[in-house]
C-alpha positions as CSV (number, residue, x, y, z in Angstrom):
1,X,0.0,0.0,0.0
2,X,1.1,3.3,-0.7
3,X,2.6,5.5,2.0
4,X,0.2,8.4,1.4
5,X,-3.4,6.0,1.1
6,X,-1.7,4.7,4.0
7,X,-2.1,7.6,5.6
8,X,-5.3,8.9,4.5
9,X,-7.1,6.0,6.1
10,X,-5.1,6.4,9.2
11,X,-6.8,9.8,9.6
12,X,-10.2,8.6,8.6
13,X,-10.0,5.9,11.4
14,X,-8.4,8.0,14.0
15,X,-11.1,10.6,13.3
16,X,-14.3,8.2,12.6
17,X,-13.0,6.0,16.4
18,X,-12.8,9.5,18.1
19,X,-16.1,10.8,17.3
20,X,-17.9,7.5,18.1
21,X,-16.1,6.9,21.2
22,X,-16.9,10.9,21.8
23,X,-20.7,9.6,21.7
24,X,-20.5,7.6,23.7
25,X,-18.9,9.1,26.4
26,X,-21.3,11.2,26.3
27,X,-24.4,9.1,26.0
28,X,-23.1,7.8,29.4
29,X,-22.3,10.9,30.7
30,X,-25.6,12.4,30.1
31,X,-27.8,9.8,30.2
32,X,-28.7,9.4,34.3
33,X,-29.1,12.7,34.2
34,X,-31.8,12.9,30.9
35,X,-33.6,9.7,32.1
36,X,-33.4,11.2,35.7
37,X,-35.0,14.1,34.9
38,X,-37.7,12.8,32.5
39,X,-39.1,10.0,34.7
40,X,-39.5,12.2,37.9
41,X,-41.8,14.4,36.1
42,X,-43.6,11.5,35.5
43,X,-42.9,9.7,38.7
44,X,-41.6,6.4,36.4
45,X,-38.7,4.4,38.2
46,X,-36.1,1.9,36.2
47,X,-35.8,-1.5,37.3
48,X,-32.5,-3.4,37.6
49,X,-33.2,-4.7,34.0
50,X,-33.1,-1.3,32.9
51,X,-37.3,-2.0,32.2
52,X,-39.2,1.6,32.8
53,X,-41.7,1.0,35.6
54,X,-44.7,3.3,36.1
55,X,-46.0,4.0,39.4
56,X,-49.4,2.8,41.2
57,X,-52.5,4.2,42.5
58,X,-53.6,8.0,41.3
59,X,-50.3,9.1,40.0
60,X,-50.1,6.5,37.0
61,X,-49.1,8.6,34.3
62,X,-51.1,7.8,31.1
63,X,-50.5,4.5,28.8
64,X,-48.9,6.6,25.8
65,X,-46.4,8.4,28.4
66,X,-45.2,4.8,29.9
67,X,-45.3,3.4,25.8
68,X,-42.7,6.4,24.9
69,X,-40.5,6.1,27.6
70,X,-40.0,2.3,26.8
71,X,-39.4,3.1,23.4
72,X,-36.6,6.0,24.3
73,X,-35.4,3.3,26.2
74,X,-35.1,1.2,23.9
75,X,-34.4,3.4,21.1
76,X,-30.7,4.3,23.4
77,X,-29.7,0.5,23.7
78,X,-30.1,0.5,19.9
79,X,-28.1,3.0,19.1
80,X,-25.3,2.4,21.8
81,X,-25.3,-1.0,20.1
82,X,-25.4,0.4,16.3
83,X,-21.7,2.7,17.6
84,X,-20.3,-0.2,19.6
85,X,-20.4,-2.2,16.3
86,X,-19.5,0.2,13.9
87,X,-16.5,0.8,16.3
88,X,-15.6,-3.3,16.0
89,X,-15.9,-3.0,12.3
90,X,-13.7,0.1,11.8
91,X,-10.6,-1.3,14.4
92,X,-11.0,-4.8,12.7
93,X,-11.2,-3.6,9.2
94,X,-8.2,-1.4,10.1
95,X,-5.8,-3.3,11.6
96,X,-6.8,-6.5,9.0
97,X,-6.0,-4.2,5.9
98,X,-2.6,-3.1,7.5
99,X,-1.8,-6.8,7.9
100,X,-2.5,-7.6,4.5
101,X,-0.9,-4.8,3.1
102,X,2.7,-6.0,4.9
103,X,2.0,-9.3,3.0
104,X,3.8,-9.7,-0.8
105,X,3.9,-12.4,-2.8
106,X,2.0,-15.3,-2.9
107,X,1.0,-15.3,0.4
108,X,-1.5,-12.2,-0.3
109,X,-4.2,-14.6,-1.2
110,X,-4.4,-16.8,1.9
111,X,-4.1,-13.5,4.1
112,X,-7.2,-12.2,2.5
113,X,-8.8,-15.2,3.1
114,X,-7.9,-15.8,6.4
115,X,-8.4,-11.9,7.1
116,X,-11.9,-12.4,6.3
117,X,-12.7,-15.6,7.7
118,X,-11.5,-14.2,11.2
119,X,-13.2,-10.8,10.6
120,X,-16.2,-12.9,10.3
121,X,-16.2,-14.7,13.7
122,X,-15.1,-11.1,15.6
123,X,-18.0,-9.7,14.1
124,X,-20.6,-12.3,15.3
125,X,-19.1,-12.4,18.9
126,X,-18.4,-9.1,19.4
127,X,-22.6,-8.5,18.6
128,X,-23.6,-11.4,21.1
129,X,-21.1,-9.5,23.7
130,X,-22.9,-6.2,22.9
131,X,-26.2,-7.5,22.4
132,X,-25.9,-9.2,25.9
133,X,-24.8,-6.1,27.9
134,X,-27.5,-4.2,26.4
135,X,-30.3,-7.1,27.1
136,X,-28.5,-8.8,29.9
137,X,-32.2,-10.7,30.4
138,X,-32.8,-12.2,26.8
139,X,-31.4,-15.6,26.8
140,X,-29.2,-16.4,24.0
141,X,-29.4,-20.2,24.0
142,X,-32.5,-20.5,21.6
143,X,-31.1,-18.0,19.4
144,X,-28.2,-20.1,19.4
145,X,-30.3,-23.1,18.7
146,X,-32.4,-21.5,16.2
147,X,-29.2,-20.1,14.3
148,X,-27.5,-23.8,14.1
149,X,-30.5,-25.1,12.1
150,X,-30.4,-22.2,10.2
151,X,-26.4,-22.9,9.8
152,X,-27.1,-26.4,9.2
153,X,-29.8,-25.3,6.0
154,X,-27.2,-22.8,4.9
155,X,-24.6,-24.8,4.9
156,X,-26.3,-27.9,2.6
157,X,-27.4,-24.9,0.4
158,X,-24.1,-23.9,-0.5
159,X,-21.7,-26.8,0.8
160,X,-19.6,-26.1,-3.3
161,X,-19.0,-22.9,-2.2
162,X,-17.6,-23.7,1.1
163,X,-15.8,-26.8,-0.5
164,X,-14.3,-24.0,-3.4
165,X,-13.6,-22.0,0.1
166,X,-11.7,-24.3,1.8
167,X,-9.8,-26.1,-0.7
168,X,-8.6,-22.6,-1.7
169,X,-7.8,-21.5,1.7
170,X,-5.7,-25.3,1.5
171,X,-4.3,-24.6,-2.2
172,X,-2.7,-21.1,-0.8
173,X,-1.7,-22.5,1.8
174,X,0.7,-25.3,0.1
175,X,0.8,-22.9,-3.1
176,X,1.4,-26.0,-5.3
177,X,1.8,-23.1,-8.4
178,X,2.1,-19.7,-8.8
179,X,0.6,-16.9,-11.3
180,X,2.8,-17.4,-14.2
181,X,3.4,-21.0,-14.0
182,X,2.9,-23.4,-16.7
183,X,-0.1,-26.2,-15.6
184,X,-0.8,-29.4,-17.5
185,X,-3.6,-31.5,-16.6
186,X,-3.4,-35.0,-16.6
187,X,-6.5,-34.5,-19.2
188,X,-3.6,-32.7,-21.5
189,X,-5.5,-29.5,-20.8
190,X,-2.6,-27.3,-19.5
191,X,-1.2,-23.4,-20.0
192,X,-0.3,-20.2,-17.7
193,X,-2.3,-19.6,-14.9
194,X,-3.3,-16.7,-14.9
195,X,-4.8,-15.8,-11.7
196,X,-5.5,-17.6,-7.9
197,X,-8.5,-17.0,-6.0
198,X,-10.7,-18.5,-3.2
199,X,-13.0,-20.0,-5.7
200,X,-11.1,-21.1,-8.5
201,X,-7.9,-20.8,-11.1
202,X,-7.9,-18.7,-14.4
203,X,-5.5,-20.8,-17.0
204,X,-4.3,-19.2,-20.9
205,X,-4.2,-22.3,-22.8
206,X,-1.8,-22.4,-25.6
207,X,-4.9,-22.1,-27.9
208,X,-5.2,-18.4,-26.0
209,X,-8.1,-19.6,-24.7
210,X,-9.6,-19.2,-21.1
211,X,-9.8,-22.1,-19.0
212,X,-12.2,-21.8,-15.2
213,X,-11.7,-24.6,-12.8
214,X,-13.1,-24.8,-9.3
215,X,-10.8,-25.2,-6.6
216,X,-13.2,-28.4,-5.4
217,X,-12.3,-29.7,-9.2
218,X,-8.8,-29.0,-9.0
219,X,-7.9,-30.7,-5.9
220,X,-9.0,-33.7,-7.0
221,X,-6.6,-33.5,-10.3
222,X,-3.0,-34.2,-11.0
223,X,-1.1,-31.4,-12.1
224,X,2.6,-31.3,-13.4
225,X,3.3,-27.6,-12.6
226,X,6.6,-26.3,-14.8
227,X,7.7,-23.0,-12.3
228,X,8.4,-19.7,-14.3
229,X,11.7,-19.1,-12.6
230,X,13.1,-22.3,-13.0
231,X,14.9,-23.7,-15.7
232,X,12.6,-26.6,-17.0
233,X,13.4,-29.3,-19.2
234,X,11.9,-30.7,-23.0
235,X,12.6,-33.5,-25.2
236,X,12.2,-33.9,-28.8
237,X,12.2,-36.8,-30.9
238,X,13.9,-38.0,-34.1
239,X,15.3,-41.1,-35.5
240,X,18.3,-41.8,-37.9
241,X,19.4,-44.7,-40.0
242,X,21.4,-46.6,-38.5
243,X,24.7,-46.5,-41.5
244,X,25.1,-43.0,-39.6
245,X,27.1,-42.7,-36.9
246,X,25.8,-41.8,-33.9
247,X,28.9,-40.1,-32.5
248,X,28.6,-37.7,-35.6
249,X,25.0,-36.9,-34.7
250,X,25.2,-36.1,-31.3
251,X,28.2,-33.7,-31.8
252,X,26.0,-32.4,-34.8
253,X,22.6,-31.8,-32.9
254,X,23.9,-30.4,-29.8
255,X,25.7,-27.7,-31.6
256,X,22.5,-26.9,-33.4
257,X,20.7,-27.2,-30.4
258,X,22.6,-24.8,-28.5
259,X,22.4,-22.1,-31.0
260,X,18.4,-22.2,-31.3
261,X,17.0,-19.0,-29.4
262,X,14.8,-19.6,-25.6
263,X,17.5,-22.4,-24.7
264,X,19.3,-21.8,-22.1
265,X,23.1,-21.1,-21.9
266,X,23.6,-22.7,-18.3
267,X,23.4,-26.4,-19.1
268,X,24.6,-28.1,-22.4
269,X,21.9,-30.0,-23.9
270,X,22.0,-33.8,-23.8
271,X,21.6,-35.9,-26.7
272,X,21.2,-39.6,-26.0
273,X,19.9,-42.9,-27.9
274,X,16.7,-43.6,-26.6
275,X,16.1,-47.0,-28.3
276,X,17.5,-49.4,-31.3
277,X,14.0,-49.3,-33.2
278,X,12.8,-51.4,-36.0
279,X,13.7,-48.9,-38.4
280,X,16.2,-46.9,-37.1
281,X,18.5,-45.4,-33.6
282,X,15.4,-43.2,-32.0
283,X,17.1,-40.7,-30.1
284,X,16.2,-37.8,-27.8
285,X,17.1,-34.2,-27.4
286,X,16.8,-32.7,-24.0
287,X,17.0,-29.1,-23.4
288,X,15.8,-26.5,-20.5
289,X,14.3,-23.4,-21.9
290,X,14.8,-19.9,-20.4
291,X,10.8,-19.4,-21.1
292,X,8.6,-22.6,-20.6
293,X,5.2,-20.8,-22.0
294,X,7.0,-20.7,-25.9
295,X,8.2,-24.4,-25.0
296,X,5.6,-25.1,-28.1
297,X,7.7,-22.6,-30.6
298,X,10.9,-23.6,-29.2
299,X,10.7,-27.4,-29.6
300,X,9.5,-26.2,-33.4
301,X,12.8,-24.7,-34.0
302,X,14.8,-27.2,-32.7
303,X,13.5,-29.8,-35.0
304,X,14.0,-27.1,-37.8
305,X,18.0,-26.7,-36.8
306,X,17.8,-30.7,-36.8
307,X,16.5,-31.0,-40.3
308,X,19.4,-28.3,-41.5
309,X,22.2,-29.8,-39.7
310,X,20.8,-33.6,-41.0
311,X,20.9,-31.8,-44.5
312,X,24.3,-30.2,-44.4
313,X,26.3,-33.7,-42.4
314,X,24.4,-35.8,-45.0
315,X,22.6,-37.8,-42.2
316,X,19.6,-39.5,-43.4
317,X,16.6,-39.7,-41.0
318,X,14.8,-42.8,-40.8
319,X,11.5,-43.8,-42.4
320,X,8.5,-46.0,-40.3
321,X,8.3,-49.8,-41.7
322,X,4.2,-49.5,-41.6
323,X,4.2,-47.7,-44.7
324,X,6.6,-48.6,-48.0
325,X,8.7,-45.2,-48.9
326,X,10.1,-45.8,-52.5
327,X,12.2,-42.9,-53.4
328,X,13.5,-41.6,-56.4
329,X,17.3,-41.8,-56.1
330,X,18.0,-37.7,-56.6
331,X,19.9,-37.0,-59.4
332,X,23.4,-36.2,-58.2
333,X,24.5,-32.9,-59.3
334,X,27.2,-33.5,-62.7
335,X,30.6,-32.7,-61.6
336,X,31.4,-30.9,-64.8
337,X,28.5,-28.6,-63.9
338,X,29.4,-28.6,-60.6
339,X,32.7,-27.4,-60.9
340,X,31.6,-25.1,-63.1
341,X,29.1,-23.3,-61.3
342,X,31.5,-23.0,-58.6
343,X,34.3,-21.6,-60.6
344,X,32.3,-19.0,-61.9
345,X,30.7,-18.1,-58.6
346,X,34.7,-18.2,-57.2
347,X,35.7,-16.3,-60.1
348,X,33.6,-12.9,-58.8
349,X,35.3,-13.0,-55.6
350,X,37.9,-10.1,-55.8
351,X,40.2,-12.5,-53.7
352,X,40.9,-15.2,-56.3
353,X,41.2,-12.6,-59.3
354,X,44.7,-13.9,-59.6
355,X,43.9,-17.6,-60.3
356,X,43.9,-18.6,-63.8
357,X,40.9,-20.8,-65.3
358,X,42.7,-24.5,-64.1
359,X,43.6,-22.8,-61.1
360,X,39.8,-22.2,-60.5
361,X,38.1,-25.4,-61.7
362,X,40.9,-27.0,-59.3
363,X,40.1,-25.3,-56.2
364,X,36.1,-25.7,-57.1
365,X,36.9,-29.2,-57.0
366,X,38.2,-29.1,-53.7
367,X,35.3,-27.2,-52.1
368,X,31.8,-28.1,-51.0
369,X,28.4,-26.3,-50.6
370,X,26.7,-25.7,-46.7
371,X,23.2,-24.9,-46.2
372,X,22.4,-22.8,-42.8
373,X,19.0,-21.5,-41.3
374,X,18.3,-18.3,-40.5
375,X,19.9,-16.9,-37.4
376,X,22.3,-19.8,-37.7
377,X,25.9,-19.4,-36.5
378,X,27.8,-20.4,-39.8
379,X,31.4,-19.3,-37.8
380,X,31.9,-17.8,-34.3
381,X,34.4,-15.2,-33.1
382,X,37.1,-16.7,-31.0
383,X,36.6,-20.3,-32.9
384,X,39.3,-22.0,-34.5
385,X,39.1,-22.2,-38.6
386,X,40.9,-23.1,-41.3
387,X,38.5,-22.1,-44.3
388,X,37.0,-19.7,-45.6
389,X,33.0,-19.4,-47.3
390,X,31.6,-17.6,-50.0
391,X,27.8,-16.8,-50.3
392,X,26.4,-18.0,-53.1
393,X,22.5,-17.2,-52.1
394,X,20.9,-15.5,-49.1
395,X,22.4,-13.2,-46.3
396,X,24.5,-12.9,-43.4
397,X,25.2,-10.3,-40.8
398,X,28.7,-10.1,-39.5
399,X,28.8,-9.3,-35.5
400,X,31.5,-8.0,-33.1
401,X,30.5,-8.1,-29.0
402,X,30.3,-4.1,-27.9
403,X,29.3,-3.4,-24.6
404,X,27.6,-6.4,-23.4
405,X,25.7,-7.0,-26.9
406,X,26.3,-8.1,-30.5
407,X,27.2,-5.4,-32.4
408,X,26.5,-5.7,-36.2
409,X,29.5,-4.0,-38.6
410,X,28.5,-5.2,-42.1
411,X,25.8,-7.0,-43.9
412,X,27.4,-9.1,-46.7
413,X,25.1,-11.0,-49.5
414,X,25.5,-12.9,-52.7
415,X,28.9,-13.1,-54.2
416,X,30.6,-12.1,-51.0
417,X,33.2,-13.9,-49.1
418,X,34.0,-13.8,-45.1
419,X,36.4,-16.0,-43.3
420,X,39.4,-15.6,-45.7
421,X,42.3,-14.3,-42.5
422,X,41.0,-17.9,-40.9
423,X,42.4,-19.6,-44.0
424,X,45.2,-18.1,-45.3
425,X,46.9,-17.2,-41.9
426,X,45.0,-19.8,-39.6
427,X,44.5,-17.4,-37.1
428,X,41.1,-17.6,-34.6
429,X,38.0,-15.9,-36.1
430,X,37.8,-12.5,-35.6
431,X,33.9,-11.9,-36.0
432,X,30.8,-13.7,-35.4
433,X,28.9,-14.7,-39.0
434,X,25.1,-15.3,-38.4
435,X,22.7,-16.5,-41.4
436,X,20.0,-13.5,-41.5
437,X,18.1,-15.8,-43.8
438,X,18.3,-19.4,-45.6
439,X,21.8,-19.2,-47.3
440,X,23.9,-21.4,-49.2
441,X,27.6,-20.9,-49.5
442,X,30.5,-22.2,-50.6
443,X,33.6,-23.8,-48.1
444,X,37.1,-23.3,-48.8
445,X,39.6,-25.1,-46.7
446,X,43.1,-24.7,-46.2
447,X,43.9,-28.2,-47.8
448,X,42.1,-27.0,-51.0
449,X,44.6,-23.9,-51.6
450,X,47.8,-25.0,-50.1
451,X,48.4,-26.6,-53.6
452,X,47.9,-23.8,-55.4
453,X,50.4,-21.8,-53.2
454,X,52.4,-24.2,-54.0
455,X,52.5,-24.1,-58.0
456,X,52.1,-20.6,-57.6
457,X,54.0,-18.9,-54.8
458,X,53.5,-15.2,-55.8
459,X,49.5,-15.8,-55.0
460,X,50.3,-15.3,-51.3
461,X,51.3,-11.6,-52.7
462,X,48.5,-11.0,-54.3
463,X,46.0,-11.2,-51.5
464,X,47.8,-10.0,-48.7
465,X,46.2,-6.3,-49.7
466,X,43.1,-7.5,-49.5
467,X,43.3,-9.0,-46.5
468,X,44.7,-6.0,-44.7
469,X,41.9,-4.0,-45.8
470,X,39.2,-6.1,-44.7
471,X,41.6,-7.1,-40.9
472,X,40.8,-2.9,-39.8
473,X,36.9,-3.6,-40.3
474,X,36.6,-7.3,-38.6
475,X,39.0,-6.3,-35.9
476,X,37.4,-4.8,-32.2
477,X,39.2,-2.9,-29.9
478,X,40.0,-5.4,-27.6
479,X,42.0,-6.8,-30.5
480,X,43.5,-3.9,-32.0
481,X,46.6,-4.1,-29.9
482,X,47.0,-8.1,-31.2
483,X,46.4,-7.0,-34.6
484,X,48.9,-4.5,-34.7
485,X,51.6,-6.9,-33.3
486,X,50.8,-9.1,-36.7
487,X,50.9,-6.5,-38.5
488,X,54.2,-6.0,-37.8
489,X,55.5,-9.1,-38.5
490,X,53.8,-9.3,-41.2
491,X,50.8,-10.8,-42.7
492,X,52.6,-12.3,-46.0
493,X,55.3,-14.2,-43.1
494,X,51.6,-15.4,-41.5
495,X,50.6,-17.2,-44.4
496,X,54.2,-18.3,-45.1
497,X,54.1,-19.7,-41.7
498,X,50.7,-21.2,-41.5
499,X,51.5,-23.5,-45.0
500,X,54.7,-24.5,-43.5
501,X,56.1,-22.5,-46.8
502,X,59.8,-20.9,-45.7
């Protein structure tokens, strides 16, 4: 609560509890004296029981004088009841709202339940205590008798709201799940809860649809409750033939895995056979997502990277035996073709202007084509390489860390190359490459060009420029100093070094 409501309603019940307490002082203060005066100028006496008693004989004062004065009596005991219970009501509703107010969390709900549970039973025996100083002579054991059939009616009338009561008052007490949790029924009904209360839960399915159950209803169910700040875990399915080896396709998967957004950083995933099926290895992919409520979107995404890493390692998934899959052997690509798309594609690159036509077809020979997803790391800064990749469709962003963030410095597409200080001088990478969309490119390695250094030893010339030029954009601050040290000694002696050339 607020400091300054706090204080407002500190003032209101300071000055509502004065002025009824005020009344009432003075209602006792002056009331001897009033009644006093009024019955002796009718000669009418009070009894012990406070009952107004009108003399005998000739003085008897007339019936509609002894009627009134019963009903001022009367009239005083109400009203000195009506204050003493509005004073009850104001402390307890005071002091209950100051309690609650101390309370965060989770524990707000079972406070306000509790709070008004209590101020229930204070109410009912505080009006018996006044009741029975005002009317010491009415008996209270038939009203007492009369109110537990009442109670008894009551209660069969609305027992499913007292059970919703309780077994609320019970769920906030153990607080099994929170607001924000992620629920699943053993029905498969499941999704965020969205709020708590004495008679019931709110749940968001995933269907963004609103789903009431009673707390009677609930407590009878088994839930599987995935906390919000807690780092809970999935699995996803595949299966693979089993010609592919399953050390190569766990190395594979948890790479992609670890790259797909909402998984979390903390713990590596685990990839693990999860049985030698009829037609295949069926394995699963565990991993704990920073977000449970887009586990849906994230296990989607995984299988995605999967399919791309599957399609790029050449590892074939398996097929079921309950149906017959006859395929079409695809028609491998023609090398001629091959080579000669790749040569031209290599031949736009201003990096291998130098090479002759053989020099081209030979090192378009020695390369291969990669396929990566979008927002796929195709190389990562600090990572060791020894090849270089030209983009041959799509796009990719190239990224340096600045200040706690990934910090884009150039956008490269179609016909450009990145990766090329990695294979000529074997150094670590210098920049993060990330696939902004679906792109294909093309991998040099170092084993593809070291023969062509070696028919051709001037080459290394050639391309050190270019490689200088493009070191002062890749290269952060933090590795300015490192850079300049090489520079130094010399990025041609690098290369010279790196090929074991003297």
């Amino acid at each position: 609560m607020p400091a300054s409501d706090f204080r407002k309603k500190a003032a209101f019940f300071v000055m509502f509890t004065g002025i009824v307490i005020l009344i009432l002082l003075l209602m006792w203060a002056a009331e001897d004296q009033i009644f006093a005066y009024f019955f002796s100028q009718f000669g009418i006496s009070m009894s012990p029981e406070g009952i107004p008693l009108a003399p005998t004989g000739d003085h008897r004062p007339g019936k509609m004088i002894e009627i009134s004065a019963s009903l001022a009596v009367q009239f005083l005991r109400f009203v000195k009841i009506l204050l003493w219970m509005a004073l009850v009501i104001s402390v307890v509703r005071f002091v209950g709202n100051m309690i609650v107010s101390t309370i965060r969390g989770s524990q707000s709900e079972v406070s306000s339940l509790v709070k008004t549970v209590l101020s229930v039973i204070i109410y009912i025996v505080s009006f018996f205590i006044i009741f029975q100083s005002q009317y010491p002579d009415v008996p209270l054991a038939p009203l007492f008798t009369g109110s537990t059939i009442l109670g008894i009616v009551v209660g069969l009338a609305v027992q499913d709201t007292l059970g919703n009561l309780f077994a609320g008052i019970a769920l906030q007490a153990d607080q099994p799940f929170q607001v924000g949790d992620v629920v699943t029924m053993m029905n498969q009904q499941g999704g965020v809860v969205e709020s708590v209360s004495w008679r019931g839960i709110k749940i968001r399915t995933f269907q963004n649809k609103l789903l009431v159950m009673s707390n009677t209803v609930l407590g009878k169910e088994m839930i599987e409750v995935a906390p919000r700040d807690n780092l809970n875990a999935r699995l996803v399915f595949f299966s693979t033939l089993y010609t592919n080896s399953p050390a190569k396709t766990i190395q594979a998967v948890r790479e992609a895995v670890r790259q797909v957004e909402n998984v979390s950083q903390k713990i590596r995933p685990v990839v693990r056979i999860k049985n030698l099926g009829d037609n295949g290895i069926d394995w699963e992919v565990k991993y704990w997502a920073v977000d449970y409520t887009k586990h849906h979107d994230t296990d989607a995404l995984v299988r995605n990277r999967i399919w791309y890493v599957f399609n790029r390692e050449k590892v074939e998934f398996a097929y079921p035996t309950r149906t017959v899959h006859i395929a079409e052997k695809r028609e491998e690509t023609n090398l001629v073709e091959y080579v000669n798309t790749v040569s031209e594609k290599l031949q736009q690159v201003p990096l291998f202007l130098p090479l002759g036509e053989s020099e081209l077809e030979r090192l378009a020979k020695a390369s291969s084509t990669r396929v990566y997803a979008h927002g796929e790391e195709i190389v990562r800064r600090g990572q060791e390489g020894n090849s270089m990749f030209v983009i041959v469709r799509g796009a990719v962003k190239v990224q340096i860390p600045e200040n706690d963030y990934q910090k884009t410095i150039n956008e490269l597409r179609a016909n450009d190359f990145f990766g090329e200080m990695s294979l000529l001088t074997g150094q670590p990478r210098t920049a993060t490459v990330v696939a902004d969309e679906e792109t294909e490119v093309i991998q040099i390695k170092k084993s593809a060009i070291r023969p062509l250094f070696e028919a051709n030893p001037d080459l290394m010339k050639s391309m050190r420029d270019i490689i200088e030029e493009r070191r002062a954009v890749l290269v952060s601050k933090d590795d300015q100093e490192e850079a300049l040290q090489e520079r130094e000694a010399g990025v041609l002696t690098s290369i010279r070094k790196f090929f074991g050339f003297r």
